[in-house]
N, C-alpha and C positions, 0 to 999 in steps of 0.2 A: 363219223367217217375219217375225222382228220386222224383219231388217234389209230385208228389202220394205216395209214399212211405213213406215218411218224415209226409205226409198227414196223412194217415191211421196213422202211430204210436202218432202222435197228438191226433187224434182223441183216440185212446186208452188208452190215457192219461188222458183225458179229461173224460173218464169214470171211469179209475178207481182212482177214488177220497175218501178221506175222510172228515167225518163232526164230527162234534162236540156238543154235546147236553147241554150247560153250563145252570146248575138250579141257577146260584146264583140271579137273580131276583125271580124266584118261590121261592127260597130257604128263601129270605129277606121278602116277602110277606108272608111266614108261620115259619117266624120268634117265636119260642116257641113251636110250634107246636110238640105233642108227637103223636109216629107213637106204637101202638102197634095190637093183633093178633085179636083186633076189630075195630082199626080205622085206614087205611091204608092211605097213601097220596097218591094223584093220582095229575099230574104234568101234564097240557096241552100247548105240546110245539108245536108253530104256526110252521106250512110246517109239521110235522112229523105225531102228534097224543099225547095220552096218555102214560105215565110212571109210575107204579103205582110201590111204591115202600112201602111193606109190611111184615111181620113178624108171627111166629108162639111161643105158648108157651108164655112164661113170658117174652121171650124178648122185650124189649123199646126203644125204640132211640128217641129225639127228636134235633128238627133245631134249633140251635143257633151258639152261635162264641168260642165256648169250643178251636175247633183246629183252629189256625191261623197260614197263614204262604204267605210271610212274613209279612202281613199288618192284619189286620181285617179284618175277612171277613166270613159270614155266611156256613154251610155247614151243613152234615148230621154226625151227629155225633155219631161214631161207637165203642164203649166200649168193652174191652175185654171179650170173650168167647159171645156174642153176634152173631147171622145171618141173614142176611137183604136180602131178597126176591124182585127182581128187576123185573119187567114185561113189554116188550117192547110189548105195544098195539097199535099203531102208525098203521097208513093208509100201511105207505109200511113194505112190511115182510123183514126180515132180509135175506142177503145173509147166513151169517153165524153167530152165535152168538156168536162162540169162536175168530171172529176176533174184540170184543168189550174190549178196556182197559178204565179203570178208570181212575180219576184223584183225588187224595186226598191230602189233607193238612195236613202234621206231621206222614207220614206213616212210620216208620222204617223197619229196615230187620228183629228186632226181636219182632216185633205185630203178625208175622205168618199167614200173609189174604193168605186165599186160596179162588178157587173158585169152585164152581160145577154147572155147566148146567144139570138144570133140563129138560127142553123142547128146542125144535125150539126157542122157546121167552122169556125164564126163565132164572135170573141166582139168583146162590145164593153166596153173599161174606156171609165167616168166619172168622169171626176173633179171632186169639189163644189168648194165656191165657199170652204169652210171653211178653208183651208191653202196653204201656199205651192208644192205640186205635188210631184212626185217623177221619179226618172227610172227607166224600163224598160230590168233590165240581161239578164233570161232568163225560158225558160219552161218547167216545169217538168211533166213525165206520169207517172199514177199508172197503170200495166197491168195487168190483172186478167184472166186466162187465164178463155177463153169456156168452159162448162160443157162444152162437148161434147170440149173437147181433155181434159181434166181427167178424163173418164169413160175415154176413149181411154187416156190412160196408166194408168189405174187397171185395166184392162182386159189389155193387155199386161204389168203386173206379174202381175197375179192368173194371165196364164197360164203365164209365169216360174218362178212358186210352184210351180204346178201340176205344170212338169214337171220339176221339180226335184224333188218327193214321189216322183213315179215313177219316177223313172231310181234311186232312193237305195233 
């Protein structure tokens, strides 16, 4: 019995995983590339889907290696009082979108990024007026197995169990 046990929490381990969306190949591929409130970049990452990461107003951003850290290295590059408009269009829907963190190059405490989720699939970074900016190098998901899968395997061990008692 104990090794169903031990099983099942495997198993829910094995679900709730995280992944990681790293653009620096898209990012090195649209190397120059300016993002503004007519021409959006959309990012096609293989297994997920689309990323379209876009802007309103006069804000600009473009990809190059402004922020490094520690080596060279391509990102999106985010200037202060600036807001980048992030769209997770991907095959699978998000569990949650507040359980999404970034990863950036040269982000301090006093740049002042905040975020606000717009939608289900939306987020939007801000960044304050405090710092000299930073660049957007990935995007990072935390996945948390829906309760009804979790009851489902729990259900199929316990009958496992079950007739394993009986056959013995």
């Amino acid at each position: 019995m104990k090794k169903y046990i031990i099983g099942f929490f495997g198993l829910l381990a094995a679900h709730a995983s995280a992944f990681t969306l790293d653009f620096a190949f898209d990012f090195i591929a649209n190397n120059g590339a300016t993002i503004n409130s007519s021409t959006p970049l959309t990012v096609s990452v293989p297994g997920y889907g689309n990323v379209i990461f876009s802007t309103t107003g006069a804000n600009t951003f473009t990809v190059n290696s402004t922020y490094t850290s520690p080596s060279s290295s391509i990102s999106l590059a985010i200037l202060p009082t600036r807001s980048l408009t992030i769209e997770f269009a991907g095959a699978y829907a998000l569990v949650d979108i507040r359980d999404v963190s970034f990863g950036y190059n040269n982000l301090s405490g006093g740049d002042g990024l905040t975020y606000s989720y717009d939608n289900a699939n939306t987020i939007t970074l801000n960044m304050g007026s405090g710092g000299n900016g930073a660049g957007l190098r990935d995007v990072s998901f935390t996945t948390v197995p829906e309760p009804s899968t979790a009851v489902l395997g729990a259900t199929g061990l316990l009958a496992l169990a079950l007739r394993r008692r009986r056959l013995a």
